[in-house]
N, C-alpha and C positions, 0 to 999 in steps of 0.2 A: 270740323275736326281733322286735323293732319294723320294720315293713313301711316302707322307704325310699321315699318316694312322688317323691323328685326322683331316683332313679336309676332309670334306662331297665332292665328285665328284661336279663339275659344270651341272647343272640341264639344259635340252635343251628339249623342246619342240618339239614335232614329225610333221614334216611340211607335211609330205606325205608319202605316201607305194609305191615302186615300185616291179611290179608283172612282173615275167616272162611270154610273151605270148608265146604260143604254135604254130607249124606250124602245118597246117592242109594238107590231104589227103585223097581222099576217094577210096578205090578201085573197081574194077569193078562190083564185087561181092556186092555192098553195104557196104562194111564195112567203119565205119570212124576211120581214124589213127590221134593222136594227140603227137606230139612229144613235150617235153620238154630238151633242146638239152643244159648239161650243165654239169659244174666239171670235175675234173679232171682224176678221177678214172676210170679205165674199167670196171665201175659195171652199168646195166641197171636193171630197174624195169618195170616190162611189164603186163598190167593191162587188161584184158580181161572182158569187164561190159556189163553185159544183164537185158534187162528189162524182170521182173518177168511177169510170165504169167497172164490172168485176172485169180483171184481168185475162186476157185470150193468148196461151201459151204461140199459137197459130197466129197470133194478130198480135204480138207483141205490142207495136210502138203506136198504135190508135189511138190511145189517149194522149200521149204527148204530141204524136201529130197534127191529130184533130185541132188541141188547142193553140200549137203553136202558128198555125194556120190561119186562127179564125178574121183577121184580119187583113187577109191576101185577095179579099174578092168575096162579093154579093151579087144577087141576081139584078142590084141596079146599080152596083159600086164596084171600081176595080180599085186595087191594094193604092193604087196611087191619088186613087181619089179619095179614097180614107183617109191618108196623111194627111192630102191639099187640106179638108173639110176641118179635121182636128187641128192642126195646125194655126189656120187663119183663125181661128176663135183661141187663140193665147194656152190653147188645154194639153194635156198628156196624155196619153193610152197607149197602155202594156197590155201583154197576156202575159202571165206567169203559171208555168207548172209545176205541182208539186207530187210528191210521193199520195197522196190522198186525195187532193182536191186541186184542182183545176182554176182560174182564177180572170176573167177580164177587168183589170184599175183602169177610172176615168180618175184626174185631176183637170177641173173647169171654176170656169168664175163662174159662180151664181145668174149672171147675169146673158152666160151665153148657154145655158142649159137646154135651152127648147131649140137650139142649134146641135150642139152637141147630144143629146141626149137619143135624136133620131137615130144618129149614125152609130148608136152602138146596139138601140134595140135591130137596127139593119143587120148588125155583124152576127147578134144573137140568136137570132131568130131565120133569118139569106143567108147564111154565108154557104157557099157553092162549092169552093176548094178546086181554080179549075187549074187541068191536068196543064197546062203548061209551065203555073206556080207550085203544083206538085214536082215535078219533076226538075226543078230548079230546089227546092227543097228538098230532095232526095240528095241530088248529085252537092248541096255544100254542105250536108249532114255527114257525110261520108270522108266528106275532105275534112269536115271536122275532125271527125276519129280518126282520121289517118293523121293527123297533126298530133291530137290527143294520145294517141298510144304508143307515141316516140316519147312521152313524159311520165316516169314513174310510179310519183307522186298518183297519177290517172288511174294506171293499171293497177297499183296495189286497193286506190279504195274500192275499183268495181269489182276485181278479186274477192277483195275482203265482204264486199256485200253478196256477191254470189254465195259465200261459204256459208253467209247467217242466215239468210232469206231464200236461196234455191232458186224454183219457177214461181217470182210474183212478181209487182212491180217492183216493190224493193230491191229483189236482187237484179233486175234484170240490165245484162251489159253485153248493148249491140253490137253485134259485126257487119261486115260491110252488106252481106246479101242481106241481112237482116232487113234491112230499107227496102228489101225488092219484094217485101211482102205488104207495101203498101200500095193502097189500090183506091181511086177515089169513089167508087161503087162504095164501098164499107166502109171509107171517111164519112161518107152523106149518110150512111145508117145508121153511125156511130154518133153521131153530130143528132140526129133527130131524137135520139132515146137519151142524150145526155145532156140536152140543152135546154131546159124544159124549168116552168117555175115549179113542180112540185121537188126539184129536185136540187132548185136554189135558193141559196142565203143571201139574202143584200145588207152590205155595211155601210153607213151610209154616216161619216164625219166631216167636221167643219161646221159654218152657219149656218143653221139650216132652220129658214122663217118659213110660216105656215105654206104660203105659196111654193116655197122650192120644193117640198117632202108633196103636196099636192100634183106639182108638176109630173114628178119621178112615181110614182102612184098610179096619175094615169098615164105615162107611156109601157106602163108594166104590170097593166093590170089586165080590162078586158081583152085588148087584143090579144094577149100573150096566153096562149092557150098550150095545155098537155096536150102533145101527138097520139104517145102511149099511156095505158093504165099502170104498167109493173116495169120500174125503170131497176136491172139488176146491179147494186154497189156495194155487193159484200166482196170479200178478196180469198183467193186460197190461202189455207195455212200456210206459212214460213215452215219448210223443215229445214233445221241445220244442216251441214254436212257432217259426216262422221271424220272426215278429213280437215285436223287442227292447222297443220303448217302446208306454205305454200311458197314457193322459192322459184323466183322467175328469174334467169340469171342473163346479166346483159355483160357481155366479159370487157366491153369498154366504157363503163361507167365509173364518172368519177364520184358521182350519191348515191346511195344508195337508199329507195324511199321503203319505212319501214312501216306498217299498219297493223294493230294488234288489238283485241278486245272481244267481249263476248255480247249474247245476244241477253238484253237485261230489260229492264222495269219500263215502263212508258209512266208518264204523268198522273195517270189516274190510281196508282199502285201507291199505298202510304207512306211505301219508303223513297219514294222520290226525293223531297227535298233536303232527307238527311244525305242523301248519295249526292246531292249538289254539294254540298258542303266536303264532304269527303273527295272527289272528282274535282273541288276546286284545290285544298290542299296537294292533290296529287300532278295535274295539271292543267288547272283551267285558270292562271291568273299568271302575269308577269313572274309575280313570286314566288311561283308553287315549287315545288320539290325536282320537278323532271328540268324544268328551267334554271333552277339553281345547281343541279349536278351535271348535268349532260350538257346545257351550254354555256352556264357560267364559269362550272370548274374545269368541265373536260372540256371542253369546247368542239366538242364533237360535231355541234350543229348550230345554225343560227336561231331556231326557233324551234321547240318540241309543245304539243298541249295532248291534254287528255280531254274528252266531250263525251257528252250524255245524248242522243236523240231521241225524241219521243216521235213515236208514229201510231195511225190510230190503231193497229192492231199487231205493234209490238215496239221493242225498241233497243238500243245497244249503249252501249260503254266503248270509248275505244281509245287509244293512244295514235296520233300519228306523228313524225319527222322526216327527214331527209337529213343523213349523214355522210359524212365523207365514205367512199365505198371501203376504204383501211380500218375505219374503225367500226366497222358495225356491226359484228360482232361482240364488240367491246362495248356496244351502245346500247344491244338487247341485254347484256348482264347487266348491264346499270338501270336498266327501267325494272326489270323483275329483281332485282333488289331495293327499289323503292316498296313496288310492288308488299315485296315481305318485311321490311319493316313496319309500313302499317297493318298489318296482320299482326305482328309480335312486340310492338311499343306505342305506346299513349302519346296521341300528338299534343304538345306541350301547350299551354293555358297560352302566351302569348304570342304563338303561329297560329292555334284556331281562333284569336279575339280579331288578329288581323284579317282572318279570312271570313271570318262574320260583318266587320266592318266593309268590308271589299263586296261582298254579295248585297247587303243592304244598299249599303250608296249607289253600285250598280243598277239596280233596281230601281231607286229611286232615282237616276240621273235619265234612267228610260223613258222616266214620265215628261217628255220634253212637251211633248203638245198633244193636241186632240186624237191626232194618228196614231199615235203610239197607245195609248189610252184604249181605245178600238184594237189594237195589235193583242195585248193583253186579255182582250176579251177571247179573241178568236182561239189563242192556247185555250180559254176556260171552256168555252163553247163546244171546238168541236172534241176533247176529252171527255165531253160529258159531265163538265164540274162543275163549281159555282161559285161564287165569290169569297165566299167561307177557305177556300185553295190558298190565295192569295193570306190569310190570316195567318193559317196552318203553315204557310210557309215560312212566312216571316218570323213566327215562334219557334219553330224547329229550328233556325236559322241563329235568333237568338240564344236557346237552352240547350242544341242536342250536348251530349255529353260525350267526351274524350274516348271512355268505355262502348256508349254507342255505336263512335266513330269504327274503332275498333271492329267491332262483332261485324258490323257491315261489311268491312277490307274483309276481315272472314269467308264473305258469303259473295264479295262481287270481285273479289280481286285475287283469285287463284290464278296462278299464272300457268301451272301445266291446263288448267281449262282455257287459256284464252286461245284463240283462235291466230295465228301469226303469219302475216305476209312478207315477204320482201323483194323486192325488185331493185335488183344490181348484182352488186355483188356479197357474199358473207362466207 
């Protein structure tokens, strides 16, 4: 059949998401294993997630150190010989950190696992932190931020997260001595009480035949032993600031970056995914509202969005852009008059059909393969949810009502509450 290039596709309606669930296991040691057992290729992805330690005002940067580190050196490997090792076996390994949890990714062929697989219970279990690659990580973390804090954009979000979060890991935004409170004495403390299987999740997707999930089982079972009984991973409370606006003035700037929003709902809160819906009309999609007046009509900026973060013990709303530094005062009026009109008028039946369509597909375009699948879970997982979220969304997504929308903008989008950064000029 010859492909009609003037007739538009048959339009269909998305009736439902079907998610891969995971088999679970826990081994004796504590650890819990989550497989995602799928495709057809010999590639697994092997996800190693720890909950960050409670927070030490005095020790700030431990946990991102620690992890970012963990691959710099073991008591029989140096950082180069890590590479060489993963490298020569065709495989990948990152550390990633996050606001909550901490994270070592393997990408390996199945078939180089019992090669690769050493070298990471090595990183997890040895890894030393020696003071020569400390202090090489010190001195180009610093040069980071001195790069970082010539860019706006930078300063307004870590501003803005100080305001909503205070002393935690959320808010917290280094200076340069800040680094000179790391000490590899308290890397290697830190490293021992938070590296441990009672206190890790393993995700484990891709093919995965009886032998691979055996392999990975025993290099992470008996050896892999708790140091300590009481690993502490609760966080201090988030207090706001009482202090709403913040105006860093750079008097030869020609952007001016603007960041605004309050401290709001996390995932597990019921009103979550109607505030998706809402937060996408206002600015989470090419064609939301802040995108069609601030840079399509006024052309204020090249790009403006509004985003929702969920964190495990709290979360925000916020707007950010970069405008030319002349108009941006002209730029805060036009976002808090988005702002109140959805507070004061009913988003019309065929701009919320389009933004339910645009959330749907998005969602369903996520499900690209096994990875993503697994990625899905981990929002459920560490929220505390269940797959039931995932349904609840999709219906709220399809039903919430104009009026609902409404009462929401009410309750999340008061503009003398939000919190307002700017860096340049205004």
């Amino acid at each position: 059949m010859m492909l009609q290039r003037k007739k538009a596709p048959e339009f269909r309606a998305i009736d439902n998401i079907n998610l891969i669930h995971p088999a679970h296991q826990k081994l004796d040691n504590g650890c819990n294993i989550f497989c995602f057992n799928s495709g057809d290729q010999e590639l697994v992805r092997i996800e190693w997630i720890f909950s960050n330690l409670r927070f030490d005002a005095e020790k700030p940067l431990l946990n991102m150190a620690v992890n970012t580190m963990l691959n710099d050196g073991t008591k029989t490997l140096t950082a180069a010989q890590i590479a060489d090792k993963v490298d020569f076996y065709g495989a990948f390994l990152q550390v990633e950190y996050g606001y909550d949890h901490s994270m070592v990714v393997l990408y390996s062929l199945n078939k180089h696992l019992h090669h690769t697989l050493p070298v990471i219970k090595d990183i997890i279990c040895n890894s030393i932190f020696p003071e020569k690659e400390l202090e090489t990580f010190i001195r180009n973390q610093q040069q980071k931020l001195q790069v970082s804090m010539q860019k706006n954009d930078y300063v307004a979000r870590r501003t803005f997260n100080k305001a909503l979060y205070g002393e935690t890991l959320y808010g917290l935004g280094a200076e340069l001595d800040t680094y000179k409170t790391l000490h590899r004495a308290d890397m290697l403390d830190h490293f021992s009480k938070m590296y441990q299987p009672a206190n890790c999740v393993m995700i484990i997707a891709g093919k995965i035949e009886p032998e691979t999930l055996s392999l990975i089982t025993e290099t992470f079972d008996a050896a892999w032993t708790n140091s300590t009984p009481v690993i502490d991973t609760t966080q201090p409370a988030a207090v706001a600031s009482p202090e709403h606006f913040y105006y860093i003035e750079k008097p030869d700037a020609l952007q001016s970056a603007i960041r605004m929003g309050i401290p709001a709902i996390n995932r597990a809160h019921p009103d979550f995914p109607a505030l998706q819906v809402l937060n996408t009309v206002l600015g989470g999609y090419f064609g939301s509202r802040l995108m069609a007046n601030i840079r399509e009509d006024k052309g204020y900026t090249y790009g403006i969005g509004a985003g929702m973060s969920s964190l495990k013990h709290g979360g925000a709303l916020f707007i950010a852009t970069e405008v030319g530094a002349d108009v941006c005062e002209l730029a805060v009026r036009e976002i808090e008059k988005e702002l109140n009109l959805l507070q004061n008028e009913l988003i019309a039946e065929d701009e919320l059909s389009l933004v339910r369509n645009f959330l749907l597909g998005s969602l369903l375009g996520s499900l690209e393969n096994v990875f993503s699948h697994a990625d899905k879970f981990k929002n459920l997982y560490f929220a505390g949810l269940d797959y039931d979220y995932y349904d609840r969304y999709v219906h709220t997504v399809k039903t919430v009502s104009a009026d609902a929308l409404q009462q929401l903008a009410a309750r999340y989008l008061n503009f003398e509450q939000f919190y307002k950064v700017i860096v340049g000029k205004y």
